[in-house]
Steps between C-alpha positions, in 0.01 A plus 500: 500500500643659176300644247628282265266207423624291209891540369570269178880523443638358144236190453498350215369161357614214261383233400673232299737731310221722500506823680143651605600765715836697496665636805168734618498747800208651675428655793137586655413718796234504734210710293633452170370359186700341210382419189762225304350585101553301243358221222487158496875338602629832609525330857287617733315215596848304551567840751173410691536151519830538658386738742205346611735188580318254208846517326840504598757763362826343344673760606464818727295535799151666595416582869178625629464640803878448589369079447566298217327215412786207550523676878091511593306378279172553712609850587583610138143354391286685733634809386391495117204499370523316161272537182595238269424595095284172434372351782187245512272498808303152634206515242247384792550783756348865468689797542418517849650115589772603319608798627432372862772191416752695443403762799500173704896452326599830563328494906271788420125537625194489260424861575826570288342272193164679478698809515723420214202350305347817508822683396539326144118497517428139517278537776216413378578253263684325828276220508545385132742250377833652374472257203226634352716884535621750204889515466463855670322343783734257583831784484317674769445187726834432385629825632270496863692196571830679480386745688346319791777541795621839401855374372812711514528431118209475262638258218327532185518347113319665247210597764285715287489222226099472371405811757231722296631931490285551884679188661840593369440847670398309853806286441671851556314612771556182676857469477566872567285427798765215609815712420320771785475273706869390485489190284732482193347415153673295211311442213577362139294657208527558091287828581728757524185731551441290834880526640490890386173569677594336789869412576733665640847319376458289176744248369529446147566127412564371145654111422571461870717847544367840708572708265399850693418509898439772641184795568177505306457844539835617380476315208143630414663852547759411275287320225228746543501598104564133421180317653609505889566128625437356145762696342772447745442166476530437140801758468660311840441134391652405170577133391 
C-alpha cells in the first residue's frame, strides 16, 4: 500500500458562472497533518466537502487510498473520518446514545465509545443530553465521532471552533496522536496559531485560490522576524 493517502489533482468548483474553487492540488501522506488557513470564502470548506464526497468537483479528480468516490463509494467512506463545521445532534439522546449510533454506523464496539468519551473528556457528562451541551462540548463529541474507526484520513472544518486555550492544546495532542499512528489529518482553520503549532504542510487559500502550499516549518524559518505562520501568510496572500 503506498504511503500516499489522499492525492487532489487540479479540483476546482463552479457554480452557476460562479467559481468557488480554482484548479487546487494537494497531496497527504500517511502521518502527516495539513492545515488549509484561511477566512471566510477563502475555500476551504468547498475543499472538504469535496473530499469527504458531500460535493462533487467540476473539474479535477481526488483519490483516496488509490479509490475515488464515483468507483467505491463504500470503500472511500470508511476511510475518512469527517468533522463537519456546523453540525446538529438528535436533541433527545445523551452523549453516550450518540456516540454509540454512529459506533454502531461505523461497526465499532462500545469499548471504543467510552474510550473516546474519555479522550475529549465527556465521560462523565455521557449520560446527559447533548442538547442541553456548550458549543465546546458538542466540537469534541463532534470530533470522537470522526475518530471512532481509526480512518486513514481525519477530515476536519474549522475543528477547534468554540474550544477554550486547554481543549485547543488536547485538540493537538489528539491529532498528533493520529498522525503516529499513521492516519493523515486535514483540517480547515482561521487560526494560523493552530495550523503553526501543529501542521506540518499548510495551504494558504484566499477567494477560492491556494495561494502558497508547501512546509510549515520552512516558512516559520523564513518569517521568523515577521511573526512565523502569521507573517507568511499575510505577505503570501494578497487580494
Amino acid at each position: 500500500m503506498s504511503d500516499r493517502v489522499l492525492l487532489v489533482e487540479k479540483v476546482s468548483k463552479s457554480i452557476g458562472r460562479s467559481t468557488l474553487l480554482h484548479s487546487c492540488s494537494l497531496s497527504v501522506g500517511r502521518g502527516e497533518i495539513v492545515a488549509l488557513c484561511g477566512g471566510n470564502g477563502a475555500g476551504k470548506s468547498t475543499l472538504i466537502r469535496m473530499i469527504a464526497g458531500i460535493s462533487r468537483p467540476t473539474q479535477g479528480s481526488i483519490r483516496l487510498d488509490g479509490l475515488s468516490w464515483s468507483q467505491d463509494r463504500i470503500g472511500y467512506a470508511d476511510r475518512i473520518g469527517y468533522m463537519p463545521d456546523e453540525f446538529q445532534f438528535g436533541s433527545a439522546l445523551t452523549a453516550y446514545e450518540t456516540l454509540s449510533f454512529y459506533a454502531s454506523l461505523r461497526r465499532v464496539g462500545r469499548d471504543r465509545v467510552l474510550e473516546l468519551l474519555d479522550e475529549v473528556g465527556l465521560l462523565e457528562a455521557r449520560g446527559r443530553k447533548v442538547s442541553a451541551f456548550s458549543k465546546g462540548m458538542r466540537q469534541r463529541l463532534l470530533f470522537a465521532q470522526a475518530m471512532l474507526a481509526k480512518p486513514a484520513l481525519l477530515l476536519l472544518d474549522e475543528p477547534t471552533n468554540g474550544l477554550d486555550p486547554h481543549w485547543m492544546e488536547e485538540f493537538g495532542r489528539l491529532i498528533r496522536q493520529a498522525a503516529s499512528d499513521g492516519q493523515a489529518v486535514v483540517f480547515s482553520t482561521h487560526q494560523l496559531n493552530i495550523a503553526e503549532s501543529y501542521a506540518d504542510q499548510a495551504l494558504f487559500m484566499a477567494s477560492g485560490h491556494v495561494r502558497y502550499s508547501g512546509d510549515v516549518e520552512t516558512l516559520k524559518d523564513q518569517y521568523r522576524g515577521e511573526g512565523g505562520l502569521y507573517g507568511a501568510f499575510h505577505a503570501l496572500v494578497k487580494d
